[in-house]
N, C-alpha and C positions, 0 to 999 in steps of 0.2 A: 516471151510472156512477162508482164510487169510482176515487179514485188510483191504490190499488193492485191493481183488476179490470184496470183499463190494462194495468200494468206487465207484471202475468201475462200478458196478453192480447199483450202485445208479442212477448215471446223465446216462447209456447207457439204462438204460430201459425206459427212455422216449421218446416214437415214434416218437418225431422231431430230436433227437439227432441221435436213432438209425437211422433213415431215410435216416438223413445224412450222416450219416457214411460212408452208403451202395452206394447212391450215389456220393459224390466224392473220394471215393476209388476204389468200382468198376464201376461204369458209369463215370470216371475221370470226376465229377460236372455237370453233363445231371440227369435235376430232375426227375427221373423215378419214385422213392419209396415215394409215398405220405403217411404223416404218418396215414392219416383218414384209410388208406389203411389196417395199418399194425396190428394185431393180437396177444393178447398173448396167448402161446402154453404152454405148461407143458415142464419145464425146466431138468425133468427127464424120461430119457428116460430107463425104465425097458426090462428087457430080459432073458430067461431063460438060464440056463446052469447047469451043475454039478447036474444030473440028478432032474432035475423042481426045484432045487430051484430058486428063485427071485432074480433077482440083480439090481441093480439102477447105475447109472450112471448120473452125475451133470453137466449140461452147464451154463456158465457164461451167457446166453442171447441166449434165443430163439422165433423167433415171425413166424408169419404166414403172407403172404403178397399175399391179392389178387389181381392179377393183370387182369384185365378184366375177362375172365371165368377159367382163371388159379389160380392155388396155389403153391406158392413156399413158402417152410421153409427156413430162415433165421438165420443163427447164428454167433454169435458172439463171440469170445474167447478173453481171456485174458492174457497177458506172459509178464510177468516184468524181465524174464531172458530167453534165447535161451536154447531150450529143441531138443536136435536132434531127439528124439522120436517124435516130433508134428506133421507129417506126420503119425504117427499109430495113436495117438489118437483123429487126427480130422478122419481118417476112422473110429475108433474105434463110435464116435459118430452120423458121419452122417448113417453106420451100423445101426446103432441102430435106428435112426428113420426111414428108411426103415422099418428095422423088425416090426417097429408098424403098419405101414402100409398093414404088408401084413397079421400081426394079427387084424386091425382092419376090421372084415366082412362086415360092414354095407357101406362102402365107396368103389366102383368096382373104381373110378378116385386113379389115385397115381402122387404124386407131388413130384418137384426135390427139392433138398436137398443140400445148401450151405451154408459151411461153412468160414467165415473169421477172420484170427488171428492179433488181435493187440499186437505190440510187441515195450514197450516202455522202452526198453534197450539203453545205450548210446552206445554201441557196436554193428558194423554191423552183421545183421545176416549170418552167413556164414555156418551155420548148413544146414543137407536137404532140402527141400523144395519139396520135390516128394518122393512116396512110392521106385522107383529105386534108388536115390540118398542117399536114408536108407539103398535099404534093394539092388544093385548091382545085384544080383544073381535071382533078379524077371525077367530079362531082357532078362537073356540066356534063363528062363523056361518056359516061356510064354507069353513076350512082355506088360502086361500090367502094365499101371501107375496110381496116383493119384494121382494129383498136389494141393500144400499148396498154396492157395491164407493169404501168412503171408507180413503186411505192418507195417514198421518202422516209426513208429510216429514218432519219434525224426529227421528223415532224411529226412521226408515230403518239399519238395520246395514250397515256396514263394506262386509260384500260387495255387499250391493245397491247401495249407492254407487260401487264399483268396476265396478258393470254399466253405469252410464251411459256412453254416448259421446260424447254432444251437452252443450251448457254447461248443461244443466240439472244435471248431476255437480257443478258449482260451486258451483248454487243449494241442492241438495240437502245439500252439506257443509257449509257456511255456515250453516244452519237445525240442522243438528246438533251443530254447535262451539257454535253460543249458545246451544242450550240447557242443553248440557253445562258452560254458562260456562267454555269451552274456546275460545284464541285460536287464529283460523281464520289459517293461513298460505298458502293456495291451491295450487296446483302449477304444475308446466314444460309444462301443456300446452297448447297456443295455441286462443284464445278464438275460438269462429268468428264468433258474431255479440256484437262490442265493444257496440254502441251499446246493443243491449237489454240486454245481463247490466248495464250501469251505470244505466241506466232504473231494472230491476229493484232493482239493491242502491242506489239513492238512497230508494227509498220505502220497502225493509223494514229496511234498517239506519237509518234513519233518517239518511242522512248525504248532505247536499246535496254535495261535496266528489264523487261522484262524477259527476253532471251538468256540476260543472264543467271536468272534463278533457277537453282535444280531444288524441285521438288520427287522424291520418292515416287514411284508411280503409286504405292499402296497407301499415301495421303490424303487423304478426304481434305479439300480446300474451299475454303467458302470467296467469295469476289472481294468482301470487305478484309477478310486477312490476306487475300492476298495483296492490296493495296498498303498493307499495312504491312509485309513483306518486302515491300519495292522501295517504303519509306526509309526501314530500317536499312538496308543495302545500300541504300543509297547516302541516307549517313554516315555509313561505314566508308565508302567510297569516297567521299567529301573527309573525311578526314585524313585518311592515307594519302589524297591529292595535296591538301592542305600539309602534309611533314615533309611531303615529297619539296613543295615549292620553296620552303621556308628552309629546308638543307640546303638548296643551293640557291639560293640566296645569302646564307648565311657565309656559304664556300667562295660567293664572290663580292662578300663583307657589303650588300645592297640593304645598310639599313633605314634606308625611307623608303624602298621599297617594301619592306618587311612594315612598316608602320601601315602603308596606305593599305594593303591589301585588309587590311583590320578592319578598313571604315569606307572603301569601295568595292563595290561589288563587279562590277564593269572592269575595272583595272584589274580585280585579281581574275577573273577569267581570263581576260585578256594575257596576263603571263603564263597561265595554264595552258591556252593553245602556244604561246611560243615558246616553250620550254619542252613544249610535245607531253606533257602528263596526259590531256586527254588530246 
């Protein structure tokens, strides 16, 4: 499983995130999906094939959400790059919880099955988005389709980002400040769950600086201090790099070395990695 299936897989299986997900993406911000509501399901969904043997199949986030006497399956996918095949393999999955369904004997009720793709590429998705727009030739043979409900974080407007309630609003605006190469300053509102949003922004910002902060768990943290958290750290860090380099330099009397690093920026990383500081 990749790094950042994890990460996702961290702050989205918590029932207020996922909740919200579901509701300002697909109830465009009408709170329908209460998370007391919502249910965790088995995220693997088995099926036979290739004369009985077993085969498993992995969903990034599966829950069960009961809505009055109803049950609907929920899920969740994850794509950090446009996959034109996503249209077969979100059938491929919701398939497959069907087919549990129809092997599970003890239960005569059968519940609908929906699936939704987050897709937090800085490129618009312009791959299919329906089983016709895949596969053409479904069209002449027998008219049916299966439409990819796939939404572009990064391309999310203004107001839909103001419909989040859960810290996904932070992931959400973060994905939209970079793509815009627009500096993301966070806001005042306190972070419910610290450990995953830094999970999260260590692997898509690419920036280890957030794994390394220990915050208290009994901390109330807002997104802009903590940005402002990462800065000071990181200062701090730049300057310990920075005595480190400049001793041994000093221990192997490299004084134009010790000049340059002053007034390039390029050359002193560059000693940084061969000296191993970082």
């Amino acid at each position: 499983m990749g790094q950042k299936d994890m990460a996702e897989k961290l702050l989205e299986d918590y029932p207020d995130v996922f909740a919200d997900i579901i509701n300002v993406l697909v109830f465009q911000g009408e709170r329908r999906v209460r998370e007391e509501d919502l249910y965790q399901t088995n995220v693997r969904s088995q099926y036979k094939a290739d004369g009985q043997k077993l085969h498993e199949q992995e969903r990034d986030n599966f829950k069960v959400w009961i809505n009055g006497s109803h049950k609907i399956l929920l899920g969740i996918e994850n794509q950090t790059k446009i996959d034109r095949d996503m249209p077969l393999r979100v059938i491929s999955y919701d398939g497959a919880a069907y087919r549990e369904q129809i092997l599970n004997k003890k239960e005569s009720e059968r519940s609908q099955v929906m699936t939704v793709v987050l897709y937090f590429g800085e490129e618009p998705w312009k791959q299919p988005r329906s089983l016709k727009e895949r596969i053409p030739q479904i069209g002449k043979l027998q008219g049916n389709d299966y439409k990819l409900h796939v939404f572009e974080i990064a391309f999310l407007t203004e107001e839909q980002i103001s419909m989040f309630q859960s810290d996904f609003g932070i992931v959400a605006e973060f994905f939209v400040k970079q793509r815009k190469k627009e500096e993301y300053h966070g806001n005042q509102k306190p972070i419910r769950h610290v450990d995953a949003v830094l999970k999260f922004m260590s692997v898509f910002a690419k920036d280890e600086r957030f794994l390394k902060l220990r915050i208290p768990k009994e901390d109330q943290i807002m997104s802009s201090k903590l940005l402002d958290r990462i800065e000071e750290e990181g200062k701090e860090i730049g300057k310990e790099q920075t005595f480190q380099l400049v001793e041994i330099l000093m221990k192997e009397n490299k004084m134009e070395e010790m000049k340059r690093i002053q007034v390039d920026a390029e050359y002193y990383d560059k000693l940084l990695k061969e000296y191993h500081i970082i």
